[in-house]
DOTILO-713461 format. One line per 4 residues: number of its first residue (from 1); for each residue y negated, x negated, z negated of N, C-alpha, C. Coordinates in Angstrom, 3 decimals, decimal comma. Atoms other than C-alpha are relative to their C-alpha. Layout:
BEGIN
NUM	Y X Z Y X Z Y X Z ~ ...;
END
This chain:
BEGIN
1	0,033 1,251 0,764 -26,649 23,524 12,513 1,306 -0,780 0,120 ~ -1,231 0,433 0,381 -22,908 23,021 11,997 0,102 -0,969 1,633 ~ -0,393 0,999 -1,633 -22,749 22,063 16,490 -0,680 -0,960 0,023 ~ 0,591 1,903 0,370 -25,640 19,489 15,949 0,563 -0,726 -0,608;
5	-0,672 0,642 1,019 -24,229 18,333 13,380 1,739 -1,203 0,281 ~ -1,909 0,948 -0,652 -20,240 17,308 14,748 -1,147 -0,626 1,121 ~ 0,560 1,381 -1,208 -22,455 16,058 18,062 -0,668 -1,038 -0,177 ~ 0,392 1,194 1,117 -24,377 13,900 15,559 0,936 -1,319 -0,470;
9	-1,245 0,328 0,209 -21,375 12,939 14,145 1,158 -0,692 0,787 ~ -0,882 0,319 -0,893 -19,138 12,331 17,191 -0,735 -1,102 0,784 ~ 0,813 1,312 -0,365 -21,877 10,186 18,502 0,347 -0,979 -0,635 ~ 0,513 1,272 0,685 -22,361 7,908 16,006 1,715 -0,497 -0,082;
13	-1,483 0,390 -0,092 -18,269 7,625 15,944 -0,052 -0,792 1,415 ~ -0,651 0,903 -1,383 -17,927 6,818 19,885 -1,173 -1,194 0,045 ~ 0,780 1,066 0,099 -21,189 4,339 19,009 0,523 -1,217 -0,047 ~ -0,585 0,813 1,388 -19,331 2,588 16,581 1,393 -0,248 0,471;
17	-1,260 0,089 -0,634 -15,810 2,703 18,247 -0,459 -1,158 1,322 ~ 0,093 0,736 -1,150 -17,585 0,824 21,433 -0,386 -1,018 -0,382 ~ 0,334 1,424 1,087 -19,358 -1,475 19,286 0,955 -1,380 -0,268 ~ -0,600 0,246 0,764 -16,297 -2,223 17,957 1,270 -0,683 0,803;
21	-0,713 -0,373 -1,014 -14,489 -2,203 21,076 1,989 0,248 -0,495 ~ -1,877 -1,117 0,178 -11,651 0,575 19,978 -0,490 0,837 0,447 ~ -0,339 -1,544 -0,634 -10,891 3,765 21,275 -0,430 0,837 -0,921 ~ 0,337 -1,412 1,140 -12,271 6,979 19,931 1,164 0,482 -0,697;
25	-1,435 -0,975 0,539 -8,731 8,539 19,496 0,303 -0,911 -1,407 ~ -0,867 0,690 0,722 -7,966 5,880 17,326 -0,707 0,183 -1,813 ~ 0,934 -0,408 1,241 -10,538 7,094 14,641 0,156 1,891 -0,293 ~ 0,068 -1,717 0,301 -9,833 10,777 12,788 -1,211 -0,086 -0,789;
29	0,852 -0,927 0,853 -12,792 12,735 11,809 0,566 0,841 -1,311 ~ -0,438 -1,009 1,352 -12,024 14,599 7,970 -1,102 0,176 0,193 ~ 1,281 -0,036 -0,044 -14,462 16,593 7,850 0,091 0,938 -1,937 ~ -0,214 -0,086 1,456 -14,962 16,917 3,919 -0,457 1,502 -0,585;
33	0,318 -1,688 -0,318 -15,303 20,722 3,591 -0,411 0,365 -1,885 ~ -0,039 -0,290 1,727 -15,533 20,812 -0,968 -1,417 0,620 0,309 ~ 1,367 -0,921 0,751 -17,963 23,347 -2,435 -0,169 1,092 1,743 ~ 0,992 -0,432 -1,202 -18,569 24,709 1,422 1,152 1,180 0,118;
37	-0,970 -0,925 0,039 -17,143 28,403 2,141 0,812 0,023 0,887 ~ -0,975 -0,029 -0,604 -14,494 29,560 3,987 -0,615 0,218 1,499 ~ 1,158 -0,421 -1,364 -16,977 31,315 6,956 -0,352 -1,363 0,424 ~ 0,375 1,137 -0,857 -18,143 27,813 7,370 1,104 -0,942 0,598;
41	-0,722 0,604 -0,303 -15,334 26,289 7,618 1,066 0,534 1,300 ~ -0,551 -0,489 -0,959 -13,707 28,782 10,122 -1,175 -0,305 1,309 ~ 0,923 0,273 -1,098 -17,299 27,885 12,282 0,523 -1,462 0,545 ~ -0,652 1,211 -0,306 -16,199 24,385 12,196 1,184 -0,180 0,781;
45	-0,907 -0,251 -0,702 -13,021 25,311 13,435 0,163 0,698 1,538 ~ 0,794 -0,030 -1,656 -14,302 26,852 16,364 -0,549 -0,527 0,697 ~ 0,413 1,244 -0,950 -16,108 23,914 17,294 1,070 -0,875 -0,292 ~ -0,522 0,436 -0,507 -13,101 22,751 17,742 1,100 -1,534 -1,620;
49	-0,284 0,077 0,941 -12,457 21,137 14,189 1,873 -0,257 -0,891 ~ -1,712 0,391 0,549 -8,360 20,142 12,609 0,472 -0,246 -1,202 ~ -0,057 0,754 1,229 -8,798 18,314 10,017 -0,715 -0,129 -1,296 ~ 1,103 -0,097 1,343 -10,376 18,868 6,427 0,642 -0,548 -0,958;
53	-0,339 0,774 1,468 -10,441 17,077 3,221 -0,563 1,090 -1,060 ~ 0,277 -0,488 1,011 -10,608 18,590 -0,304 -0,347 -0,833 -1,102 ~ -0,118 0,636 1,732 -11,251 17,083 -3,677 0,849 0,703 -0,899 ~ -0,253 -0,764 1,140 -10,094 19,879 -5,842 1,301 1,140 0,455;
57	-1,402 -0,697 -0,299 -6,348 21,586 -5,506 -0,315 1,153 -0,013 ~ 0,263 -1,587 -0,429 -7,440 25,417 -6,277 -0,865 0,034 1,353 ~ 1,088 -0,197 -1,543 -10,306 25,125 -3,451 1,009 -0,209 1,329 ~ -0,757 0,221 -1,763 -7,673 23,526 -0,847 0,767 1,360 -0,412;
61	-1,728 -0,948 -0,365 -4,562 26,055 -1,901 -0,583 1,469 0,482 ~ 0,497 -0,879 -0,418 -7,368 28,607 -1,362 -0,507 0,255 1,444 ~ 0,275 -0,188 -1,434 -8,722 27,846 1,736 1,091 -0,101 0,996 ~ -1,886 -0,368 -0,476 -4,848 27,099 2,877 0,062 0,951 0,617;
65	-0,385 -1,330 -0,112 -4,447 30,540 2,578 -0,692 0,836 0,553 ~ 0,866 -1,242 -0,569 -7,648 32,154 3,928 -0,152 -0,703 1,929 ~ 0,000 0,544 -1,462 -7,193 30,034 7,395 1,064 -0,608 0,875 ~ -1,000 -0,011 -1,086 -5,100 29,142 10,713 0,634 -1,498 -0,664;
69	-1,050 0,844 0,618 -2,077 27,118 9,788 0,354 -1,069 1,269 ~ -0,371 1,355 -1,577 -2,530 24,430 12,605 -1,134 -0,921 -0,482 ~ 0,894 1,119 0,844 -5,327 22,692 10,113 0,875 -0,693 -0,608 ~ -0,729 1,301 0,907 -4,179 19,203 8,650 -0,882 0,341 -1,020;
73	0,507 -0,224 1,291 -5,252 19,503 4,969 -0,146 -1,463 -0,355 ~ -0,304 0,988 0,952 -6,014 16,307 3,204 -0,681 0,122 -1,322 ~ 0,434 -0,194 1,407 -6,375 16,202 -0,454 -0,179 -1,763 -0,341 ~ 0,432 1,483 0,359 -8,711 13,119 -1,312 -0,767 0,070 -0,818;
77	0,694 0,264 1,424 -10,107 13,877 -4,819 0,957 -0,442 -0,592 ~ -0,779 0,472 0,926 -8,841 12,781 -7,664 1,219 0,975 -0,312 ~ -1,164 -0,935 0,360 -5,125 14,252 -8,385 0,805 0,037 -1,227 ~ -0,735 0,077 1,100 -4,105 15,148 -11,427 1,933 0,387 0,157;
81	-1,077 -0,043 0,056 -0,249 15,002 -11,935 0,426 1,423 0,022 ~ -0,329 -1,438 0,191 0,339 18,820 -13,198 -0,591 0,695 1,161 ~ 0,092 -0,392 -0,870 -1,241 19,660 -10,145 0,398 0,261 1,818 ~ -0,308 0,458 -1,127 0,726 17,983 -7,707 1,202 0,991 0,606;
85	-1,353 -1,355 -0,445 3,641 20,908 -7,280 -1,065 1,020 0,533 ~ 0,940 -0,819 -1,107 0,313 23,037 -5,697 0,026 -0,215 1,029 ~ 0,485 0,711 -1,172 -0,448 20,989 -3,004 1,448 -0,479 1,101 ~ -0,866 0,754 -0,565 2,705 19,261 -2,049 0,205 0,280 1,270;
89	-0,554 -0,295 -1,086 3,820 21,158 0,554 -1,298 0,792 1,342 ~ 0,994 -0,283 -0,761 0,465 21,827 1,873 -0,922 -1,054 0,640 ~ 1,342 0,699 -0,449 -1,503 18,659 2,433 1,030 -1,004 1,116 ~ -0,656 1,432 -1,291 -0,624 16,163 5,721 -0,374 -0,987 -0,950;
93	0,062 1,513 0,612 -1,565 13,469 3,511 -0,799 -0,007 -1,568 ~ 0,371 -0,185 1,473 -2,599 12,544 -0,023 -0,794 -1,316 -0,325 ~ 1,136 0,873 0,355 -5,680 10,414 -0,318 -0,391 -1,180 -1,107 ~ 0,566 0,425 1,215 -5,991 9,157 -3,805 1,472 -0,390 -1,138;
97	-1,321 0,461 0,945 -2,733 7,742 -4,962 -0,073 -1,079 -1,113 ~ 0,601 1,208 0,083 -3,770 5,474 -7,519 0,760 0,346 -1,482 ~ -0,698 0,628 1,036 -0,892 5,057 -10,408 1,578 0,422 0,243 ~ -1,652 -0,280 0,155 2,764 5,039 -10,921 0,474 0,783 -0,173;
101	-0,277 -1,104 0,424 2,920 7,796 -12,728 -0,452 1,205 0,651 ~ 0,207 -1,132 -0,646 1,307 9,934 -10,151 0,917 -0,166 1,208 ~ -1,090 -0,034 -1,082 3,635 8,514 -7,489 1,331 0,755 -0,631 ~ -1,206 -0,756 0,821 6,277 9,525 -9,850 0,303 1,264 0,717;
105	0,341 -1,884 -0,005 5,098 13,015 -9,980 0,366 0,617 1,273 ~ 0,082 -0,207 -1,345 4,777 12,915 -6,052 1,417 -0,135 0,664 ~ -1,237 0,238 -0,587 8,271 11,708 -5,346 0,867 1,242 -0,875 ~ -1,251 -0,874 0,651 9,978 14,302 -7,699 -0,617 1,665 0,524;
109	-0,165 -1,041 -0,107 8,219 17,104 -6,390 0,101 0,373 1,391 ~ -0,541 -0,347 -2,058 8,511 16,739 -2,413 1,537 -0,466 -0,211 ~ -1,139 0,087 -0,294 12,019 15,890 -3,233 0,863 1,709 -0,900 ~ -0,251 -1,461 0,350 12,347 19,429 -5,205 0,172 0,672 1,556;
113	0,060 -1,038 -1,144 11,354 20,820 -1,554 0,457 -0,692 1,252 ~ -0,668 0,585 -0,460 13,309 18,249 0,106 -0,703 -0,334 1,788 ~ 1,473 0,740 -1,197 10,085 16,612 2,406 -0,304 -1,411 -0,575 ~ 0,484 1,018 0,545 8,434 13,676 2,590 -1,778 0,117 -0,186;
117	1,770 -0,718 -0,086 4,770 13,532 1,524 -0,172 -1,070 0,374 ~ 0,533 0,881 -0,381 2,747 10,965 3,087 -0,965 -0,320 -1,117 ~ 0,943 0,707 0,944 0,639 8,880 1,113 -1,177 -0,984 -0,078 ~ 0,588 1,012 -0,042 -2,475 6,714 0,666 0,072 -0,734 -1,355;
121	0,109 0,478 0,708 -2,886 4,340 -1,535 -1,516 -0,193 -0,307 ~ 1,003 0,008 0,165 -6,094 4,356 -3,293 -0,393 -1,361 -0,595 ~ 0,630 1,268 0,565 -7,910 1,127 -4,218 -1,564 -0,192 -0,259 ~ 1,330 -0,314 0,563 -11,262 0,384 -6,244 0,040 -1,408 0,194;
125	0,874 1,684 -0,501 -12,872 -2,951 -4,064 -0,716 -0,379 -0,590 ~ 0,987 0,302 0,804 -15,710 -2,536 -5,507 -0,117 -0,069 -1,376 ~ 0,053 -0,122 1,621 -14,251 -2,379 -9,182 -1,187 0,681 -0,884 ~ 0,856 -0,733 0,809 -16,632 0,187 -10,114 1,034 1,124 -1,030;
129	-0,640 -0,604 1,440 -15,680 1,312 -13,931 -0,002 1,668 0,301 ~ -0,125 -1,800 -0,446 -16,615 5,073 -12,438 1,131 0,635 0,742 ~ -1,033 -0,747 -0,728 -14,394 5,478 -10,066 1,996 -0,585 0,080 ~ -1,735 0,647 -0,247 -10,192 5,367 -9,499 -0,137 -0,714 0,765;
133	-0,491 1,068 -0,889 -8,037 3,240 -7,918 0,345 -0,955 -0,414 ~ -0,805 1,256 0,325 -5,947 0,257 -8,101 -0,824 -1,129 0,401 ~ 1,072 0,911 -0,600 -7,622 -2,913 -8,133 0,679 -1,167 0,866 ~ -0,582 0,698 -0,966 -6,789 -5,164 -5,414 1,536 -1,490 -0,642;
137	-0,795 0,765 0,572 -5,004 -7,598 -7,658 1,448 0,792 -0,513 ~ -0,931 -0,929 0,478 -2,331 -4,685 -8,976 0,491 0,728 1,227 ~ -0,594 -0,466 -0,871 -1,637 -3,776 -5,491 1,784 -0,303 0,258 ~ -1,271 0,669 -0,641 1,667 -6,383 -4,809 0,930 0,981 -0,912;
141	-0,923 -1,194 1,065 3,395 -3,991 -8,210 0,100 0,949 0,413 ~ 0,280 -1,384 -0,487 2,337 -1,155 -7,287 0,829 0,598 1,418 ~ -1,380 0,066 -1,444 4,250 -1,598 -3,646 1,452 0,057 -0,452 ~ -1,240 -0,059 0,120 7,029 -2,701 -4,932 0,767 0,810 -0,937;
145	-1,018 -1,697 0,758 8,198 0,101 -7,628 -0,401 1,023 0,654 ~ -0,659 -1,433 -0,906 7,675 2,651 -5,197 0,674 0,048 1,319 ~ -0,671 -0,105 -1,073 8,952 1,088 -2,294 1,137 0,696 -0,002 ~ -1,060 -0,702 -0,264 12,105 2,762 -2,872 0,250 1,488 -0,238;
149	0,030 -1,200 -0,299 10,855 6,255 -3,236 0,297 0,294 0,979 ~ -0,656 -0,882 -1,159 12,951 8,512 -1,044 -0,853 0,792 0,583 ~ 0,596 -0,992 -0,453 10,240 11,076 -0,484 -1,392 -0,396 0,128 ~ 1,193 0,519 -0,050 7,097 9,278 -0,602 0,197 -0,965 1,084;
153	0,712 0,855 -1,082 5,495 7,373 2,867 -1,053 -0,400 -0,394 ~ 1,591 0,488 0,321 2,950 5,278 2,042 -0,291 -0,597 1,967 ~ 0,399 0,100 -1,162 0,746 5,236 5,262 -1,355 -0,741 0,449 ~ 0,978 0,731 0,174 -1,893 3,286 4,348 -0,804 -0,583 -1,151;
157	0,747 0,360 1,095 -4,917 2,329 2,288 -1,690 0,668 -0,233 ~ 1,278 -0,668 0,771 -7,877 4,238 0,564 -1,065 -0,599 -0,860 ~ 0,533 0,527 0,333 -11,039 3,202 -0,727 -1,556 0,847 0,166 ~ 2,086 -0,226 0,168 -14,777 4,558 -1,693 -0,651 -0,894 -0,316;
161	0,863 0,483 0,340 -17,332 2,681 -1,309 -0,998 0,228 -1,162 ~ 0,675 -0,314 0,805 -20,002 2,070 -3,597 -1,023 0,924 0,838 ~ 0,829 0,180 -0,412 -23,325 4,250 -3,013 -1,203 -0,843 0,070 ~ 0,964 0,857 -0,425 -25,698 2,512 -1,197 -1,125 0,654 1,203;
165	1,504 -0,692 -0,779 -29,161 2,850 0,262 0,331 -0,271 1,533 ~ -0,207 0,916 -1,002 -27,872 0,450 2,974 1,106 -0,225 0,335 ~ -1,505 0,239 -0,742 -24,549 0,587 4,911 0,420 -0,882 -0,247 ~ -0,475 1,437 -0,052 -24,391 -2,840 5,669 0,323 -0,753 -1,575;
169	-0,679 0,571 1,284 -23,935 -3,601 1,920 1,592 0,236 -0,579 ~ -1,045 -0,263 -0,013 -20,928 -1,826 2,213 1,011 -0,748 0,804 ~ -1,390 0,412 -1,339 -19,296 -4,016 4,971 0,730 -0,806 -0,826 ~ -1,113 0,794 1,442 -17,560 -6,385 2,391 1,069 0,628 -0,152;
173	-1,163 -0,805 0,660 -16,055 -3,648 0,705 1,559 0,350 0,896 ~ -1,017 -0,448 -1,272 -14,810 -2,675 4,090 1,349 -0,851 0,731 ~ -0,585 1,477 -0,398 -14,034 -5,791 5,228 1,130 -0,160 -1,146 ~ -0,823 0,197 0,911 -11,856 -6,654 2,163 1,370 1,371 0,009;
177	-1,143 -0,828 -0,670 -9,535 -3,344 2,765 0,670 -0,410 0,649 ~ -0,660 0,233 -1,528 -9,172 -4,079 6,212 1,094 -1,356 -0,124 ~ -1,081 0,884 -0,199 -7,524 -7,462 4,980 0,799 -0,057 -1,373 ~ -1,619 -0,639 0,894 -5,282 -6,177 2,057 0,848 0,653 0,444;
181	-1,066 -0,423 -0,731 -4,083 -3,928 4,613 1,475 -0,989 0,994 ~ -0,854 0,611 -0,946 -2,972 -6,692 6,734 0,631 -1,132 -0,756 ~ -0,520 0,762 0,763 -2,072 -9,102 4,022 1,301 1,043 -0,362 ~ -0,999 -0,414 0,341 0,412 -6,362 2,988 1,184 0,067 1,027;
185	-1,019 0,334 -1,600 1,719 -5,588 6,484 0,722 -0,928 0,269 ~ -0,610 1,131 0,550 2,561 -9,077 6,544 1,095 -0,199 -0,790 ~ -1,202 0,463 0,897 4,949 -8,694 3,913 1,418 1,376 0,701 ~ -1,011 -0,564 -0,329 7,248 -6,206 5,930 0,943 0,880 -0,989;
189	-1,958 -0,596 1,241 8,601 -4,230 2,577 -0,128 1,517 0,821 ~ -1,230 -1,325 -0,660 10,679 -1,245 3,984 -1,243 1,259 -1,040 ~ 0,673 -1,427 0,066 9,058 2,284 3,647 -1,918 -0,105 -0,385 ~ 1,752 -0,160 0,570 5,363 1,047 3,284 -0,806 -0,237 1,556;
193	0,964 0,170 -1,152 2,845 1,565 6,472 -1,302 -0,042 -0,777 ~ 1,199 -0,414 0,493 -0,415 0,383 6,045 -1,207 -0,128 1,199 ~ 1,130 -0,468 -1,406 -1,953 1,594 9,702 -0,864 0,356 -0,446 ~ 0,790 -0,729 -0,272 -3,864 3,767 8,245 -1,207 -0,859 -0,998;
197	0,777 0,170 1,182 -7,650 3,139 6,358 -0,861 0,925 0,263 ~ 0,699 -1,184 0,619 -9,477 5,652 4,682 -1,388 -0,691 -0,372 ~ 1,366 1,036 0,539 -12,859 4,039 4,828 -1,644 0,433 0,328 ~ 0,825 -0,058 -0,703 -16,060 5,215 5,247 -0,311 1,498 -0,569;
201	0,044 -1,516 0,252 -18,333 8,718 4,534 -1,368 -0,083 0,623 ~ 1,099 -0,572 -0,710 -21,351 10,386 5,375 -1,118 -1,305 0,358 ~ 1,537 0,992 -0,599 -24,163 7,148 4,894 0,405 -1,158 0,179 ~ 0,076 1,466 -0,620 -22,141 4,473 6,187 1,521 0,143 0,443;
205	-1,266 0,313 -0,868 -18,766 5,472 8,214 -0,054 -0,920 1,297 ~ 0,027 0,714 -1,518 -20,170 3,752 11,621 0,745 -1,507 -0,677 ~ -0,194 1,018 0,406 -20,188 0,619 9,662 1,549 -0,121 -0,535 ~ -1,502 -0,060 0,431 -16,886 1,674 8,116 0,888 -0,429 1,333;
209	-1,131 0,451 -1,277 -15,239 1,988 11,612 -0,153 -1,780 0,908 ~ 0,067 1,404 -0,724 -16,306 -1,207 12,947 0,412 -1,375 -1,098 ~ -0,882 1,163 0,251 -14,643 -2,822 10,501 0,945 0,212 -0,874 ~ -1,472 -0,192 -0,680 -11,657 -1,097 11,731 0,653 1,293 -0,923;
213	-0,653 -1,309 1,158 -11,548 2,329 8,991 0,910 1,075 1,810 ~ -0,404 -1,027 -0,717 -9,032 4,900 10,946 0,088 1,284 -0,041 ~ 0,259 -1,808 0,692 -10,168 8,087 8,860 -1,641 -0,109 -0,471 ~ 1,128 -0,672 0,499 -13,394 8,844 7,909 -0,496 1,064 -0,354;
217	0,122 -1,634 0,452 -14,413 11,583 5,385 -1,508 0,263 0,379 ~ 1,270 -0,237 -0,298 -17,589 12,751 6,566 -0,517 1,785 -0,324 ~ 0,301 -1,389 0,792 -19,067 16,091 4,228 -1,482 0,280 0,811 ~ 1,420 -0,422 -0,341 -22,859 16,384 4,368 -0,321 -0,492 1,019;
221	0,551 -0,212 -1,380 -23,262 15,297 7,595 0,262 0,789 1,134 ~ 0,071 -1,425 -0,690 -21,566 18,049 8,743 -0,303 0,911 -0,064 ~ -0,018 -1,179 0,696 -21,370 20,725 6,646 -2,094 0,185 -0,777 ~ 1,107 -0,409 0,592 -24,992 20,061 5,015 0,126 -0,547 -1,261;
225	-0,123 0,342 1,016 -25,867 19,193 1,472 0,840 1,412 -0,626 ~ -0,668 -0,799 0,988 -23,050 19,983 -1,139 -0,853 1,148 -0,816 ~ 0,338 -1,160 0,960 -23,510 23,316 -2,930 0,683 -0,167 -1,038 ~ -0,286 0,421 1,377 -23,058 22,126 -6,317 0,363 1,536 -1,197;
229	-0,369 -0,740 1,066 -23,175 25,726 -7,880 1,325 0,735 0,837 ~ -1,715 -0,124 -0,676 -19,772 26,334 -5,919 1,005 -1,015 -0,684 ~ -1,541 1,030 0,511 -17,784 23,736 -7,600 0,278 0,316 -1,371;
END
């Protein structure tokens, strides 16, 4: 299941990359591994596999530990503050940055272990009351009191769509990222990259990449439907 599945997957990426006319390389697969065990996730890794996302800090610091230390980790659930001295020194990047007070948290504890953590910035396009994130209007603040964190890289910009039956309802959302990223860029402030976008998941990343996401978390279309009595 799991090899259909990435060739499923890797398709509909180099589809959507030509479409789009970009390069495959220029798009990372996460492949969103929460609730799914460790056995599967070492299969994944044999097909060839790098990169996994978590939601939940015990599940990553666990699977961390039960697998080869040449996996990028990303932690893109929600992060609570008291949790952020778990992770720090384990995740390539940090998904869901979405207040001051968690940048805080983030700059005082990779500077305890004297690193930098990379960072996304999380943003809620779609202003849905459910989910985090900064809303596009609270972004220009938000830049500028952490631009001068020493230990924090901000490397881009983050964003969940709403669900939808229909991709294409999502391109907006997408669309609108893609030009906060470059409206910020534009402003040249010192220690903020915003190459990267975090855009896109299992029922509508094609659409994500073609308008221009450079990560895509993609779970159940690899791994299968979430196992809910695992979480």
């Amino acid at each position: 299941m799991l090899k259909e599945n990435l060739r499923v997957v890797e398709e509909t990426i180099k589809d959507a990359c030509k479409k789009s006319n970009r390069k495959r390389e220029d798009v990372t697969l996460i492949a969103v591994s929460k609730t799914k065990p460790v056995e599967m996730l070492k299969e994944a890794y044999d097909l060839g596999v790098r990169v996994f996302g978590e939601n939940k800090v015990q599940e990553l610091t666990d699977k961390y530990e039960a697998l080869p230390k040449d996996i990028k980790w990303h932690m893109i659930g929600h992060l609570q503050r008291n949790k952020v001295k778990y992770i720090i020194d384990k995740v390539d990047l940090i998904h869901s940055v979405d207040s001051i007070r968690l940048a805080e948290t983030i700059e005082k504890e990779a500077g305890k272990r004297g690193i930098i953590a990379n960072i996304l910035i999380e943003v809620n396009v779609g202003r849905e009351e459910s989910k985090f994130g900064l809303l596009p209007e609270e972004l220009d603040t938000f830049i500028e009191k952490i631009a001068d964190y020493k230990h924090i890289q901000v490397k881009g910009l983050m964003t969940i769509a709403p669900f939808v039956e229909n991709s294409e309802l999502n391109r907006a959302i997408f669309r609108s990222l893609r030009k906060l990223s470059v409206d910020i860029g534009n402003k040249n402030v010192d220690n903020v990259n915003v190459g990267v976008l975090s855009m896109g998941m299992t029922g509508d990343y094609s659409v994500a990449i073609e308008e221009g996401a450079t990560m895509v978390r993609v779970g159940t279309g690899i791994f299968g439907d979430r196992d809910y009595a695992r979480v």
